[in-house]
PDB file as gemmi writes it, atoms N, CA and C in Angstrom:
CRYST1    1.000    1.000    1.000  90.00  90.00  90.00 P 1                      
ATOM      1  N   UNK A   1     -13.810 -21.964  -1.524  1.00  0.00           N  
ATOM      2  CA  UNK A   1     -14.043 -20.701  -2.192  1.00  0.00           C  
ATOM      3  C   UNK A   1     -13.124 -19.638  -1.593  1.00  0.00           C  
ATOM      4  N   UNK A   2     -12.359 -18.902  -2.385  1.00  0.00           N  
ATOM      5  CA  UNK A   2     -11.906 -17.524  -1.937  1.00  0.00           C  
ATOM      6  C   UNK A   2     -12.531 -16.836  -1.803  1.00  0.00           C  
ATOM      7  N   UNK A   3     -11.972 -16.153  -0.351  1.00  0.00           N  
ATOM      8  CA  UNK A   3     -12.333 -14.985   0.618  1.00  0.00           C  
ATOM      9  C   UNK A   3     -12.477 -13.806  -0.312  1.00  0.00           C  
ATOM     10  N   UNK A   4     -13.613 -13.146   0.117  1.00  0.00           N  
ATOM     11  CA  UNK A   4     -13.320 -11.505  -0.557  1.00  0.00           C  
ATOM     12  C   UNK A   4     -12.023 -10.524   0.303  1.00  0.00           C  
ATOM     13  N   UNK A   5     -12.020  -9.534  -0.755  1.00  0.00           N  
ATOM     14  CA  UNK A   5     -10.875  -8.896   0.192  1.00  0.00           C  
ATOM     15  C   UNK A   5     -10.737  -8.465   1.781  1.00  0.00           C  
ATOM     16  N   UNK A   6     -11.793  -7.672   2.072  1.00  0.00           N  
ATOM     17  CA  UNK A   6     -12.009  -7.256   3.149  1.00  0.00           C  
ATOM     18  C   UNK A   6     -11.916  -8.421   4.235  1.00  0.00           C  
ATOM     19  N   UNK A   7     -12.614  -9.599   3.753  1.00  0.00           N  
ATOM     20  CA  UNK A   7     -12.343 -10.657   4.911  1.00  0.00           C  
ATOM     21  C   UNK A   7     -10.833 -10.931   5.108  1.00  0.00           C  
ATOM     22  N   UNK A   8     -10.372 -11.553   3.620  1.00  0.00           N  
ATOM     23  CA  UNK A   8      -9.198 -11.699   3.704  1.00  0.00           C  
ATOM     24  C   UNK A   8      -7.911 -10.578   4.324  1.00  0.00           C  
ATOM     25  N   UNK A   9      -8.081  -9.347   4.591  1.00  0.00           N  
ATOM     26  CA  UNK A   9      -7.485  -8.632   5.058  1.00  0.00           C  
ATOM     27  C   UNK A   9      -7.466  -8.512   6.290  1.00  0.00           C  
ATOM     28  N   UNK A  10      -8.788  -8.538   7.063  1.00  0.00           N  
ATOM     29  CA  UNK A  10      -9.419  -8.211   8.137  1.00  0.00           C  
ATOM     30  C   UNK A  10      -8.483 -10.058   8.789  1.00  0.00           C  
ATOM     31  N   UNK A  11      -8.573 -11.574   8.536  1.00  0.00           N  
ATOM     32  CA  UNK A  11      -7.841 -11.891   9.027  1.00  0.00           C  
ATOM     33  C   UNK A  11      -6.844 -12.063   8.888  1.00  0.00           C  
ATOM     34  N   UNK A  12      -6.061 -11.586   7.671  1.00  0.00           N  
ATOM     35  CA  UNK A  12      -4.283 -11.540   8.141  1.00  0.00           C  
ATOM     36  C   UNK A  12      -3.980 -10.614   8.834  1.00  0.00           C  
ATOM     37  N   UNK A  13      -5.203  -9.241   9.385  1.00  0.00           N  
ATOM     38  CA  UNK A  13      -4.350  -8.190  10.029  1.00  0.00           C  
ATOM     39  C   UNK A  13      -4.065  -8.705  11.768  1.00  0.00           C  
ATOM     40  N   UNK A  14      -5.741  -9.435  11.973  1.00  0.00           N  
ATOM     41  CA  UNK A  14      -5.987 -10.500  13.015  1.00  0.00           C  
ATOM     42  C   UNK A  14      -4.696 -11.183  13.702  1.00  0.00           C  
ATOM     43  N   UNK A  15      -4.274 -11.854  12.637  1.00  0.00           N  
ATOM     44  CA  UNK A  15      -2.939 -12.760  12.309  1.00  0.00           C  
ATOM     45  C   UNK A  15      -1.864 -12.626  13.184  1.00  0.00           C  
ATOM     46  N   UNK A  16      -1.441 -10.872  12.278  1.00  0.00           N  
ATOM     47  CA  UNK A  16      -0.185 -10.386  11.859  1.00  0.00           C  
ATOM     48  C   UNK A  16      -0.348  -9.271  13.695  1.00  0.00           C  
ATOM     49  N   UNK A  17      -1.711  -9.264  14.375  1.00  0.00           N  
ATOM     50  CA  UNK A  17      -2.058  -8.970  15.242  1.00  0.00           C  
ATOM     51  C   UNK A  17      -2.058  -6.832  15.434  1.00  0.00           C  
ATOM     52  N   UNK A  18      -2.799  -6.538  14.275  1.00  0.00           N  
ATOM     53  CA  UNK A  18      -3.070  -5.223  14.218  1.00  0.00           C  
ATOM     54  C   UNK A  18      -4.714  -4.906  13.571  1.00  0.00           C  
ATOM     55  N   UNK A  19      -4.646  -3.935  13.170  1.00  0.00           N  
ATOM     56  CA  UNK A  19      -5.900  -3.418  12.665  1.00  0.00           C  
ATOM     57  C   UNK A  19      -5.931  -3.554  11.231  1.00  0.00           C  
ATOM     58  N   UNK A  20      -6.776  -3.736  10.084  1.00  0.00           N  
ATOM     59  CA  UNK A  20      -6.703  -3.907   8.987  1.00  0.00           C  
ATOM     60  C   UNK A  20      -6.773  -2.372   8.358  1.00  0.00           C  
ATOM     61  N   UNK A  21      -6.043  -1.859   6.870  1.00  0.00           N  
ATOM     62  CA  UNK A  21      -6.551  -0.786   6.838  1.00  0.00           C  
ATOM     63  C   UNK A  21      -7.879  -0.178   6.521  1.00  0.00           C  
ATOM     64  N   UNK A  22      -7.898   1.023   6.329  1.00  0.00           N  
ATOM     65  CA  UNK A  22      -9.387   1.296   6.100  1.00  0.00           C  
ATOM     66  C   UNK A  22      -9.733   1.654   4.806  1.00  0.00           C  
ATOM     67  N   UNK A  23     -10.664   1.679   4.256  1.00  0.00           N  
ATOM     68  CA  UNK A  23     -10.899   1.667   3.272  1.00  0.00           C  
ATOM     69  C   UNK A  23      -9.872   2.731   2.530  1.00  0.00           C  
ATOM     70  N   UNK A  24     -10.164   4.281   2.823  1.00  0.00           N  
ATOM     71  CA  UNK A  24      -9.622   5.186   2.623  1.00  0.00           C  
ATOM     72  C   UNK A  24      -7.813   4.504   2.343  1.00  0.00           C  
ATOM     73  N   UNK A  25      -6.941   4.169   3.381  1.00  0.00           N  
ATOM     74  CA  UNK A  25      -5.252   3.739   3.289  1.00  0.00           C  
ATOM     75  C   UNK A  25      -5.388   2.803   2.277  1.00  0.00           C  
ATOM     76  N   UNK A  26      -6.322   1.555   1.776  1.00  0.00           N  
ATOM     77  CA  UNK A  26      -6.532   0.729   0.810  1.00  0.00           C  
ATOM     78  C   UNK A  26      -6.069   1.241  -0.879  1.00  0.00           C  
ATOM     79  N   UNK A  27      -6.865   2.264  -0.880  1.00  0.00           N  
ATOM     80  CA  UNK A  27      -7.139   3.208  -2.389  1.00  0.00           C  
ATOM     81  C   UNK A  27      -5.437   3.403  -2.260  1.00  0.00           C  
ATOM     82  N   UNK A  28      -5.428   3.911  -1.047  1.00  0.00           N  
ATOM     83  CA  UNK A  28      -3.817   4.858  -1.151  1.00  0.00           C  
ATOM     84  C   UNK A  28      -2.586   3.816  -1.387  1.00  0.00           C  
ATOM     85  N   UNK A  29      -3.004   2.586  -0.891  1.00  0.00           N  
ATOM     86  CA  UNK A  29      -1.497   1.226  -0.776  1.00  0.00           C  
ATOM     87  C   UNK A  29      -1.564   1.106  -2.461  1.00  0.00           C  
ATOM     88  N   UNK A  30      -3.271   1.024  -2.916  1.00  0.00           N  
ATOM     89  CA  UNK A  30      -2.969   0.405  -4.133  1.00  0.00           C  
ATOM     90  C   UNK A  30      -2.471   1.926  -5.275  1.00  0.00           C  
ATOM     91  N   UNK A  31      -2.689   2.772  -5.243  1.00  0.00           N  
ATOM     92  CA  UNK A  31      -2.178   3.802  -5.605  1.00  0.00           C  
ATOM     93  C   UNK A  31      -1.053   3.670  -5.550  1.00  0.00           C  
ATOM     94  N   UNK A  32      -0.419   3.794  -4.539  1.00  0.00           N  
ATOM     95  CA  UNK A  32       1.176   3.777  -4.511  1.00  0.00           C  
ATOM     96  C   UNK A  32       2.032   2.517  -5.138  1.00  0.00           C  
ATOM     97  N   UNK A  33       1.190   1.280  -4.851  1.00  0.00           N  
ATOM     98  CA  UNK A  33       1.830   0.175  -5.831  1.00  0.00           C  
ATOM     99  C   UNK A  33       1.484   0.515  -7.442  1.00  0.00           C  
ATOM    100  N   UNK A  34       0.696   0.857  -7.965  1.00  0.00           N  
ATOM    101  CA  UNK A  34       0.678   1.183  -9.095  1.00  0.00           C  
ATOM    102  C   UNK A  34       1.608   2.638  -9.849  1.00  0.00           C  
ATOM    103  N   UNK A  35       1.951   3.090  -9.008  1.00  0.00           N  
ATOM    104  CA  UNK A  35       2.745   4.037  -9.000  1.00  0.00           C  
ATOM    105  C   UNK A  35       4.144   3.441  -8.897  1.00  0.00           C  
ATOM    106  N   UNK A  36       4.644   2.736  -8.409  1.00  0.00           N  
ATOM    107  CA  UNK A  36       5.672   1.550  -8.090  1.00  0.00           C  
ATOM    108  C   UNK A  36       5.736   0.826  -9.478  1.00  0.00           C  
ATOM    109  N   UNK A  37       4.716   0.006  -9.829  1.00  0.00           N  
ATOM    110  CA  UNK A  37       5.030  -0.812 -10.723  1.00  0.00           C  
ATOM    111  C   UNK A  37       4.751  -0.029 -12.117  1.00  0.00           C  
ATOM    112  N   UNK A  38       4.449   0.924 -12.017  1.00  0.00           N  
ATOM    113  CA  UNK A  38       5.182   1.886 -13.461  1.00  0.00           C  
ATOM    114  C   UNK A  38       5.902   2.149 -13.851  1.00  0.00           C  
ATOM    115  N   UNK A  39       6.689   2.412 -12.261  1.00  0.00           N  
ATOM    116  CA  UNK A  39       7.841   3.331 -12.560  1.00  0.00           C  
ATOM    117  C   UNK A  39       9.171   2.579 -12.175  1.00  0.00           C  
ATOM    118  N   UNK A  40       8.582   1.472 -12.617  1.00  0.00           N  
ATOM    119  CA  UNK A  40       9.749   0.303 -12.061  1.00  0.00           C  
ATOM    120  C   UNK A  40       9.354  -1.259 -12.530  1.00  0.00           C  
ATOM    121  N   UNK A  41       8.737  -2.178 -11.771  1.00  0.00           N  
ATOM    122  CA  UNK A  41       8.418  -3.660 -12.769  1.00  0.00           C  
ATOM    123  C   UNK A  41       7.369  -3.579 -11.202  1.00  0.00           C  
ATOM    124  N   UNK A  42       6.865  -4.720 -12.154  1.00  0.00           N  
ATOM    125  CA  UNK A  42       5.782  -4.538 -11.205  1.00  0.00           C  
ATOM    126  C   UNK A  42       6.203  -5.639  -9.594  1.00  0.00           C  
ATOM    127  N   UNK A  43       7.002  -5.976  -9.418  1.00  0.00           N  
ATOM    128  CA  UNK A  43       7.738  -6.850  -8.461  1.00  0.00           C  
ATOM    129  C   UNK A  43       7.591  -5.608  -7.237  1.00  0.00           C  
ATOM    130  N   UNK A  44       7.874  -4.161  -7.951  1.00  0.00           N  
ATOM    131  CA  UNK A  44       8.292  -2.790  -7.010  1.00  0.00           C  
ATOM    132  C   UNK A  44       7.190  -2.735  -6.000  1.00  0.00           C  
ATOM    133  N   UNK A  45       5.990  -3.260  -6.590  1.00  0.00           N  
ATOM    134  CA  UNK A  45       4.796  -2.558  -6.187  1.00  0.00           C  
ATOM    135  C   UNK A  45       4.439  -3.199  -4.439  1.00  0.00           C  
ATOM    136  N   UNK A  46       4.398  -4.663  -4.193  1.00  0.00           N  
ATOM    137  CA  UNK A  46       4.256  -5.013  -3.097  1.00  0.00           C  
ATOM    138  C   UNK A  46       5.709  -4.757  -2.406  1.00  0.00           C  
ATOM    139  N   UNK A  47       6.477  -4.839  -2.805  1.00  0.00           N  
ATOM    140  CA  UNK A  47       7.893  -4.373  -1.906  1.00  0.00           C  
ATOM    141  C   UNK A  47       7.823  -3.445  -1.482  1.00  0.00           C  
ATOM    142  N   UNK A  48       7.386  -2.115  -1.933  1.00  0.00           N  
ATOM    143  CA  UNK A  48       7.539  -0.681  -1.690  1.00  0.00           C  
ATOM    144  C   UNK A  48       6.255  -0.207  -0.616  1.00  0.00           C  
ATOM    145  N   UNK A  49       5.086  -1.143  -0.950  1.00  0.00           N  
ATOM    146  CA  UNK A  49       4.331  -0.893   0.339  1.00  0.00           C  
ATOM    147  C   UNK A  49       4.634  -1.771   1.630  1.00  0.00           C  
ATOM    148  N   UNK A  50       5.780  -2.513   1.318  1.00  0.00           N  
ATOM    149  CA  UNK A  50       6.283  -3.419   2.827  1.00  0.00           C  
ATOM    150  C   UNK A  50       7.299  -2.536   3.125  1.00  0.00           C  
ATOM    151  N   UNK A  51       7.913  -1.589   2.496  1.00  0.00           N  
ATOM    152  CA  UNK A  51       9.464  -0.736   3.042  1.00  0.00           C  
ATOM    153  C   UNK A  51       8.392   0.346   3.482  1.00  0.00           C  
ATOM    154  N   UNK A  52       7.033   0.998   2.901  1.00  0.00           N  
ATOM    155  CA  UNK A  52       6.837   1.728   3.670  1.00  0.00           C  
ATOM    156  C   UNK A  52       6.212   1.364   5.014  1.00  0.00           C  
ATOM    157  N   UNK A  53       5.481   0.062   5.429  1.00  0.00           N  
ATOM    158  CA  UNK A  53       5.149  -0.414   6.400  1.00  0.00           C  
ATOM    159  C   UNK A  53       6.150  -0.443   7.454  1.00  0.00           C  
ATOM    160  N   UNK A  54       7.446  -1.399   6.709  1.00  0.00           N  
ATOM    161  CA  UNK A  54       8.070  -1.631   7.911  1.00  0.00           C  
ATOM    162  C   UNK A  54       8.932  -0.356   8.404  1.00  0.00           C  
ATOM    163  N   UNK A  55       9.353   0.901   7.461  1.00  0.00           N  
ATOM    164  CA  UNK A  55       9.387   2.236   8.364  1.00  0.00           C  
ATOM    165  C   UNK A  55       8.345   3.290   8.953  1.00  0.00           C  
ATOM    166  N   UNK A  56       7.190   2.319   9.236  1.00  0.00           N  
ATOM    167  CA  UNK A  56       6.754   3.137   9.858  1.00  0.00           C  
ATOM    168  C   UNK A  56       5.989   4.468   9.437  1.00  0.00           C  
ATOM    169  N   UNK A  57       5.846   4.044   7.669  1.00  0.00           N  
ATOM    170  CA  UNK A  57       5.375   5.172   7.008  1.00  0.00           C  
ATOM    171  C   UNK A  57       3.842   5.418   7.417  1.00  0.00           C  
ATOM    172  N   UNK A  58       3.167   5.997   7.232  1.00  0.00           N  
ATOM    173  CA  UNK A  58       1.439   5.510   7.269  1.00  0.00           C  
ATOM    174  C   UNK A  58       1.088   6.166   5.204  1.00  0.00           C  
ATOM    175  N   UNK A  59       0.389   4.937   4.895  1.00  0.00           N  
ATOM    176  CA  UNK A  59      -0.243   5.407   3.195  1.00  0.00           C  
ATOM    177  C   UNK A  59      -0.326   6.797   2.851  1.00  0.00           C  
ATOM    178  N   UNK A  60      -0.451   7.871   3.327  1.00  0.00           N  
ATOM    179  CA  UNK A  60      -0.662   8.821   2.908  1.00  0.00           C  
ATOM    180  C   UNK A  60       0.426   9.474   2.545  1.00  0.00           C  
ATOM    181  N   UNK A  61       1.167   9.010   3.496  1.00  0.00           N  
ATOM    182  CA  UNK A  61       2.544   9.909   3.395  1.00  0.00           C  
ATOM    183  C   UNK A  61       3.450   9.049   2.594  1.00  0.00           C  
ATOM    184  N   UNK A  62       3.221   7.523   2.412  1.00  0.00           N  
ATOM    185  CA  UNK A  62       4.019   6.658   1.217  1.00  0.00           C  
ATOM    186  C   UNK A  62       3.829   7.124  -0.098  1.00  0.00           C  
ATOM    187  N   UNK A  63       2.617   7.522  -0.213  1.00  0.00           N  
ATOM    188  CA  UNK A  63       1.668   7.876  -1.388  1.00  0.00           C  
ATOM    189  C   UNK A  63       2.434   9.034  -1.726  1.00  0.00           C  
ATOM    190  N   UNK A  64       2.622  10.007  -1.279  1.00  0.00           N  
ATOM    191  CA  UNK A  64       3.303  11.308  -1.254  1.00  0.00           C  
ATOM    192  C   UNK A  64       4.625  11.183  -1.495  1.00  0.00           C  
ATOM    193  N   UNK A  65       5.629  10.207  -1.116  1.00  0.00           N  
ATOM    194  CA  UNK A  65       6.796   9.858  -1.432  1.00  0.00           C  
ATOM    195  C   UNK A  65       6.836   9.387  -2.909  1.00  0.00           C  
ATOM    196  N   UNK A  66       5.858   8.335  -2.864  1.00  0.00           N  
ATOM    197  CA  UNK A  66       5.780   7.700  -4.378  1.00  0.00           C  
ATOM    198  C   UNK A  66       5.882   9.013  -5.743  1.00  0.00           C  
ATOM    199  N   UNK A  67       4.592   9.702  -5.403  1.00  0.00           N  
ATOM    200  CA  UNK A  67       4.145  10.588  -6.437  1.00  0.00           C  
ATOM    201  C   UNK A  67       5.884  11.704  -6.723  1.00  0.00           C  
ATOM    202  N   UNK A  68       6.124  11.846  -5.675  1.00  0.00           N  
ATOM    203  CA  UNK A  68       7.379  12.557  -5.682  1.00  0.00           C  
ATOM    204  C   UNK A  68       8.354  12.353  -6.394  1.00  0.00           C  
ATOM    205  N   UNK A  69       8.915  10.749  -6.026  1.00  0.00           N  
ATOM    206  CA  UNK A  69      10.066   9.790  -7.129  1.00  0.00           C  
ATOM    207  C   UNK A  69       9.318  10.046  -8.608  1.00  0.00           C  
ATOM    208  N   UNK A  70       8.290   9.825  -8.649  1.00  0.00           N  
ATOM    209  CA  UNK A  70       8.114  10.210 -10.322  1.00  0.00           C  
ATOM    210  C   UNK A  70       7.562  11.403 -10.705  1.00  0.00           C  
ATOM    211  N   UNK A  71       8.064  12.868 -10.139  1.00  0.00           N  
ATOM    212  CA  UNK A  71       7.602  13.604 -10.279  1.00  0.00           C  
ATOM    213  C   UNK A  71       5.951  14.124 -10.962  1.00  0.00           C  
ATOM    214  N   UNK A  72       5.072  13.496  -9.937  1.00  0.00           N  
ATOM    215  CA  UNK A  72       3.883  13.862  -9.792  1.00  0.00           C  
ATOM    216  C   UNK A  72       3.741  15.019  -8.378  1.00  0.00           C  
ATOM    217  N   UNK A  73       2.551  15.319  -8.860  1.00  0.00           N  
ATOM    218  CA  UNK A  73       2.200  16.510  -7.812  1.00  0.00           C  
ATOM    219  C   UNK A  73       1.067  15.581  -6.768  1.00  0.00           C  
ATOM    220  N   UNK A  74       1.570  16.098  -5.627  1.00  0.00           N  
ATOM    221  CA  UNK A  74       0.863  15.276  -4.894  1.00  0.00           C  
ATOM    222  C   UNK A  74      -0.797  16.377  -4.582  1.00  0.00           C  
ATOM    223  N   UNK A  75      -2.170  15.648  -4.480  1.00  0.00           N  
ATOM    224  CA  UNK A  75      -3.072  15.931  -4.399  1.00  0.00           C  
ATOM    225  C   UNK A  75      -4.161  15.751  -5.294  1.00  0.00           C  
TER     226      UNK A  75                                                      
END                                                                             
């Protein structure tokens, strides 16, 4: 049987040897991928939350970048 999310997150973060996010950065990753795969194919959407991972972005502030490229107002 497949894992629900939270498990499944909670051990790849285990894994990957960090903290999983929290609920709150969750809403915001998938926000920003959907924001991604609108405004682009949807391939954009997990890529763009790994370019903001691997610089070091934190969700809130990816989220804020995203809304920006497609001229949304952030808030």
């Amino acid at each position: 049987m497949a894992q629900d999310v939270q498990d499944w997150l909670a051990g790849f973060a285990a894994e990957a040897g960090t903290a999983p996010p929290t609920r709150e950065e969750q809403d915001m990753l998938l926000e920003l991928a959907g924001i991604a795969a609108h405004a682009s194919e949807r391939t954009a959407a997990p890529i763009t939350c790994w370019i903001a991972a691997r610089a070091g972005v934190e969700p809130r502030d990816a989220l804020a970048i995203g809304k920006r490229l497609v001229g949304e107002k952030d808030g």
